[in-house]
BAMARLUM-356538 format. One record per residue: x, y, z of N, C-alpha, C in turn; residue in three letters. Coordinates in steps of 0.02 Angstrom, whole numbers, plus 50000, padded with zeros to 5 digits. Layout:
REM BAMARLUM-356538
XYZXYZXYZALA/...
***
This chain:
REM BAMARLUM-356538
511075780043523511725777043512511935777843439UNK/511615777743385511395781743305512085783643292UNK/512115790943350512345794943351513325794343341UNK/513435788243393514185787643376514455781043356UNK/513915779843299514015774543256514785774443213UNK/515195767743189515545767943194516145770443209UNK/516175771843281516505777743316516825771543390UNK/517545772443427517575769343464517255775943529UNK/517065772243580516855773043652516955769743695UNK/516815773543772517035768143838516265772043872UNK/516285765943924515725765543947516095767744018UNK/516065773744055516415773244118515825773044178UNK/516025773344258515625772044306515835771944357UNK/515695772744398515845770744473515495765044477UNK/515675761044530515255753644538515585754544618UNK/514775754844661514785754244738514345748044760UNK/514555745944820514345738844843514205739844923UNK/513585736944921513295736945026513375728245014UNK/513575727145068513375719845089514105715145075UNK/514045707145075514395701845031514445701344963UNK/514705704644956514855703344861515685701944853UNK/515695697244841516415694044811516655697044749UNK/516135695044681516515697744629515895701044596UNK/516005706044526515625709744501515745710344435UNK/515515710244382515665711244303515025716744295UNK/515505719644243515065724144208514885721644137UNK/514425721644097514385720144026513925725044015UNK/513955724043930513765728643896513475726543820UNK/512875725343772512805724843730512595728643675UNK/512605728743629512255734443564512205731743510UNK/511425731943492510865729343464510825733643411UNK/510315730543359510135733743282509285733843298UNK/508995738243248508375737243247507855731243267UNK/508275724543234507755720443217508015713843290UNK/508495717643352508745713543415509065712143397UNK/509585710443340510215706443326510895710043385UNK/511275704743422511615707943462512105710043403UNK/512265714043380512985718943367513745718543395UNK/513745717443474514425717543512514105716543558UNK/514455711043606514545711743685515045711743697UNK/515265715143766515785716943807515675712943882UNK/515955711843921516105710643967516705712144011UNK/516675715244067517025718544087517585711444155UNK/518155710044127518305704044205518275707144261UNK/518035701744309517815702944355518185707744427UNK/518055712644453518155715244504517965716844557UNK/518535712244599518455711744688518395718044700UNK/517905718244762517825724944810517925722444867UNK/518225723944933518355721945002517765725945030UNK/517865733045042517565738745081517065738245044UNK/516365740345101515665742245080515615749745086UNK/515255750445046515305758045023515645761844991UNK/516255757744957516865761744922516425761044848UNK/516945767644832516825766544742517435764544706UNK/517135761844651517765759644599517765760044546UNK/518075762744511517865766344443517905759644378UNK/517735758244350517585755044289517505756644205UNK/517795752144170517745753444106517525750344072UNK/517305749544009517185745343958517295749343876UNK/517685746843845517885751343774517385747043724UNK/517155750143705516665745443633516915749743577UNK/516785744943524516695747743443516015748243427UNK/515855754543408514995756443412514975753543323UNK/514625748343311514425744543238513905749143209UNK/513925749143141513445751443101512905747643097UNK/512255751943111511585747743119511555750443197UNK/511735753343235511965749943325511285756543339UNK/510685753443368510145753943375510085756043460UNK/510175752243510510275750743568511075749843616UNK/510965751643654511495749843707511175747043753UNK/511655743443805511115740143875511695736843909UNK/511635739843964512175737944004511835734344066UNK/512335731344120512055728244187512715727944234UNK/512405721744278513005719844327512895713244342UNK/513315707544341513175701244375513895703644446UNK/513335698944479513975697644534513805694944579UNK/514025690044631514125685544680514155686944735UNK/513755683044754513585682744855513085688444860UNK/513045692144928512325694444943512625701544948UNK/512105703644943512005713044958511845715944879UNK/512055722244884511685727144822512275729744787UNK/512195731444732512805733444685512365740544653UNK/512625745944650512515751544589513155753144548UNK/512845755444505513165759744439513185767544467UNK/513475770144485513455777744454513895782944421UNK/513595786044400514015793344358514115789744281UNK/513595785944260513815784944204513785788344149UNK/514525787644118514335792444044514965787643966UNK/514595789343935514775786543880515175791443836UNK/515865791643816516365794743814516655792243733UNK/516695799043690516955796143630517855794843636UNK/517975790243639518865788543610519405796143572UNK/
***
């Protein structure tokens, strides 16, 4: 992540869902050497109806000087499975 230090970026994705899932956030943090969080992002939350659809997703960060780590996830609600795919990290 070194690499596009103070530089803006987006975090893009598809985000697919099997099962009950109501809602879904994406977040995103970036860390320094010594764990200090740097930036979090959080993405508001997005309904999916259909299982099996994809839905593309964003998150824009300001990459901080020091920015050691990235680390992304997913929270989200009710039952079944959530993935990420096609992710790529895109300079501004």
């Amino acid at each position: 992540i070194s690499d596009y230090e103070s530089r803006e970026v987006s975090l893009d994705a598809a985000l697919r869902i099997e099962g009950e899932i109501a809602t879904t956030q994406l977040w995103v943090w970036i860390s320094a050497d010594d764990g200090e969080i740097l930036e979090f992002r959080k993405l508001d939350s997005v309904s999916l109806v259909a299982n099996g659809r994809r839905q593309s997703v964003h998150v824009h960060l300001d990459i901080p000087e020091r920015a050691k780590e990235l680390c992304y996830g997913l929270f989200f609600s009710g039952s079944g499975q959530a993935w990420l795919e096609d992710l790529q990290l895109n300079e501004e």
